[in-house]
C-alpha positions as a Markdown table, in Angstrom:
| # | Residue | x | y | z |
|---|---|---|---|---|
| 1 | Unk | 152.7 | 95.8 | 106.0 |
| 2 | Unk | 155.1 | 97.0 | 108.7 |
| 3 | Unk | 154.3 | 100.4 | 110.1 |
| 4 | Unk | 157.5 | 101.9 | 109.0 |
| 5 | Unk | 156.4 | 100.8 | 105.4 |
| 6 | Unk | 153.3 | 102.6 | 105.5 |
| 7 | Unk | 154.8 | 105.6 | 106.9 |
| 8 | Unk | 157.2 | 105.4 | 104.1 |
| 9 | Unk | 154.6 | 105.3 | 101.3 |
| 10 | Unk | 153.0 | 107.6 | 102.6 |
| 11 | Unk | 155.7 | 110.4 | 102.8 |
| 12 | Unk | 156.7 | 109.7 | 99.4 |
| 13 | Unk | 153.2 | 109.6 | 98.1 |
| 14 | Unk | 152.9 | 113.4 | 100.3 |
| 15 | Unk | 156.3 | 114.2 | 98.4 |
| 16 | Unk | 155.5 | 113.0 | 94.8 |
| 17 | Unk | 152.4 | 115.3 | 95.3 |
| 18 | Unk | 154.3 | 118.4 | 96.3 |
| 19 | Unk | 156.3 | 118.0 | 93.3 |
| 20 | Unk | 153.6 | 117.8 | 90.7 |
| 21 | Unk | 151.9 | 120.5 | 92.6 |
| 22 | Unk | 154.7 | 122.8 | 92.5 |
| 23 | Unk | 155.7 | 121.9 | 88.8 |
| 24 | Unk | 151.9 | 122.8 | 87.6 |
| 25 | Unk | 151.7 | 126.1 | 89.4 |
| 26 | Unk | 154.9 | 127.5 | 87.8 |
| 27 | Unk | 154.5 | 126.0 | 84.4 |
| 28 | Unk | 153.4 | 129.0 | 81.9 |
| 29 | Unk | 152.3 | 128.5 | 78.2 |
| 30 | Unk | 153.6 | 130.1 | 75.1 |
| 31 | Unk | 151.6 | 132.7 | 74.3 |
| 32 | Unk | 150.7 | 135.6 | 71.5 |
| 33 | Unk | 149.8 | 139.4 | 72.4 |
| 34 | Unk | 146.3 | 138.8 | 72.0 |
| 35 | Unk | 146.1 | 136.0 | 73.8 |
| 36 | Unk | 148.0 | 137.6 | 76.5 |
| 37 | Unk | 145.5 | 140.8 | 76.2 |
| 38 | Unk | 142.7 | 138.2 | 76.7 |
| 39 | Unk | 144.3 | 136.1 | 79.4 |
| 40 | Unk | 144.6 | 137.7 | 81.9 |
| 41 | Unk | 146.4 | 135.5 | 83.6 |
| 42 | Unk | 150.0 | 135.4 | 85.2 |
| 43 | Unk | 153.5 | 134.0 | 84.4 |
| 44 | Unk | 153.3 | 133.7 | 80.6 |
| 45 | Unk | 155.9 | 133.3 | 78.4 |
| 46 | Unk | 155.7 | 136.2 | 75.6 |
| 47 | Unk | 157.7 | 135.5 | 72.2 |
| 48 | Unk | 159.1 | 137.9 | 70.0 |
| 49 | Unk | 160.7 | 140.5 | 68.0 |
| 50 | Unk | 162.2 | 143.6 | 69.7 |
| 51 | Unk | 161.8 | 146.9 | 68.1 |
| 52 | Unk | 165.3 | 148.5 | 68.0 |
| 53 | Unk | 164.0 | 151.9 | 67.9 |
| 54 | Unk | 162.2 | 152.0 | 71.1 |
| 55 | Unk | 164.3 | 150.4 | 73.3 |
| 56 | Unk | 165.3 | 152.3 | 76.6 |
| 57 | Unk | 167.2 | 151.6 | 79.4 |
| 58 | Unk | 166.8 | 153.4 | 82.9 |
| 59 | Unk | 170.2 | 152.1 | 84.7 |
| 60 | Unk | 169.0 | 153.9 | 88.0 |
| 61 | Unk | 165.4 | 152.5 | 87.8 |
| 62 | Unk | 166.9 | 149.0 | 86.6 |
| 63 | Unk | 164.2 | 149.1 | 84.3 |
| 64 | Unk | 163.9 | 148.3 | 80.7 |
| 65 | Unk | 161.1 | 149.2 | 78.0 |
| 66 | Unk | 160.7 | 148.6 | 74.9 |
| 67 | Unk | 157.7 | 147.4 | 72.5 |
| 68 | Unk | 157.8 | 143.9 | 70.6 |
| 69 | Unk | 155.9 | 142.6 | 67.7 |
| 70 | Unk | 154.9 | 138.9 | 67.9 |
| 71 | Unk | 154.4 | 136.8 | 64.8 |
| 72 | Unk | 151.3 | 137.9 | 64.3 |
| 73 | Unk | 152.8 | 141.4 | 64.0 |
| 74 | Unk | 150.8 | 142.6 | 67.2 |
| 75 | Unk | 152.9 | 144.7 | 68.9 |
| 76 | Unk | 152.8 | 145.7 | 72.9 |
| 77 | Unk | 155.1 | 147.8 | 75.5 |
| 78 | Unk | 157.1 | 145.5 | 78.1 |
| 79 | Unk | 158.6 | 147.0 | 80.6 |
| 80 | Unk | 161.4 | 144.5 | 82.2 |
| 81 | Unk | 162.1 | 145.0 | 86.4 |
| 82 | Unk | 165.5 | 144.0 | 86.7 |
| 83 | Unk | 169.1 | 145.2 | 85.1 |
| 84 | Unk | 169.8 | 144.7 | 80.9 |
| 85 | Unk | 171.3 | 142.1 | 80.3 |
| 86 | Unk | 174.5 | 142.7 | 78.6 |
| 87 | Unk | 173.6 | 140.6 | 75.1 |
| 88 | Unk | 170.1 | 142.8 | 74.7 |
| 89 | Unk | 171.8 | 145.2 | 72.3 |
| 90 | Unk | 173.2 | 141.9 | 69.5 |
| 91 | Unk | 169.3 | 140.2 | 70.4 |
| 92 | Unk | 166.9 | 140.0 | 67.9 |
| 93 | Unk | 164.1 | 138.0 | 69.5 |
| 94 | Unk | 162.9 | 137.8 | 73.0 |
| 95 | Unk | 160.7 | 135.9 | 75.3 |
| 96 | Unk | 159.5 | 137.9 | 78.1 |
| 97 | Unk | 157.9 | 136.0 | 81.2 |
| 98 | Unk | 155.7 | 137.9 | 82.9 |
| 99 | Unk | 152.1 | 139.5 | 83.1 |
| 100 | Unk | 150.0 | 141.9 | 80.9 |
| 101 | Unk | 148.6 | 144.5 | 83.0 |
| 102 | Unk | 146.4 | 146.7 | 81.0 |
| 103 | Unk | 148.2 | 147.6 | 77.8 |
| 104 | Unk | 151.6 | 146.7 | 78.6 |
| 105 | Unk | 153.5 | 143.6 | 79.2 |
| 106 | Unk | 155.6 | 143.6 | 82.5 |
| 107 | Unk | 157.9 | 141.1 | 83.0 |
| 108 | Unk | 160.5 | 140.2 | 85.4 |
| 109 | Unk | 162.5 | 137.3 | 83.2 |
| 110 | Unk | 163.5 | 137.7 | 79.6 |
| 111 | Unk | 165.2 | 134.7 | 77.6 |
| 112 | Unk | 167.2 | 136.4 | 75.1 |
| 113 | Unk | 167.5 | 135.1 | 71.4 |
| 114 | Unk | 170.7 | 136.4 | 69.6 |
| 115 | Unk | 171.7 | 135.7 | 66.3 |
| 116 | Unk | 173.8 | 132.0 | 66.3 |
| 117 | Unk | 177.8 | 132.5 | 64.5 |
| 118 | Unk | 177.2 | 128.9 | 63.9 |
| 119 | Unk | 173.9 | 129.0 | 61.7 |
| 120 | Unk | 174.5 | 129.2 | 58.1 |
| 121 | Unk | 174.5 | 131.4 | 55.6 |
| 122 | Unk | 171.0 | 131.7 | 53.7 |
| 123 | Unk | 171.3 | 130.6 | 50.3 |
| 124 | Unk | 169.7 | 132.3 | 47.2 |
């Protein structure tokens, strides 16, 4: 092999690498509040229902809190860093990316889940 071959598989080997590196280190699993609570670890992705009643929003702080209830029906604080998004008053479920740090869930991503027009109606 030519020296310029060499140097080619090996950059693209280096590169591959990087990627898979990089892919691994910011992939985050699915997880429930007690599993979070146990964790301990960072960048999770947190499913579930928002509790209508406690949700606040501190425009000045761009700060959001509010408690959710997973499927489990465990239930925990998140406090969202970052402005409301403008659909958080129609959602009905969210997942909150982020870390549990004591006993409350901050997060500085939310994937909001709003009710689709286009699902149907539920049939008796």
């Amino acid at each position: 092999m030519t020296r310029g071959a060499l140097l080619t598989i090996s950059l693209a080997t280096l590169g591959l690498g990087g990627m898979v590196y990089a892919f691994l280190n910011s992939a985050s699993p699915y997880v429930t509040i007690a599993e979070a609570k146990q964790a301990g670890r960072q960048n999770v992705h947190l499913p579930g229902e928002i509790l209508k009643p406690t949700l606040q929003t501190d425009i000045t702080a761009r700060q959001v809190r509010f408690r959710m209830k997973d499927e489990k029906g465990d239930e925990v604080q998140v406090v969202y860093n970052g402005p409301a998004p403008s659909n958080l008053g129609t959602a009905t479920k969210v997942v909150a990316i982020g870390t549990m740090t004591g006993d409350v869930f901050e997060c500085d991503k939310m994937l909001i889940k709003c009710p689709s027009k286009y699902e149907g109606e539920q049939k008796s």
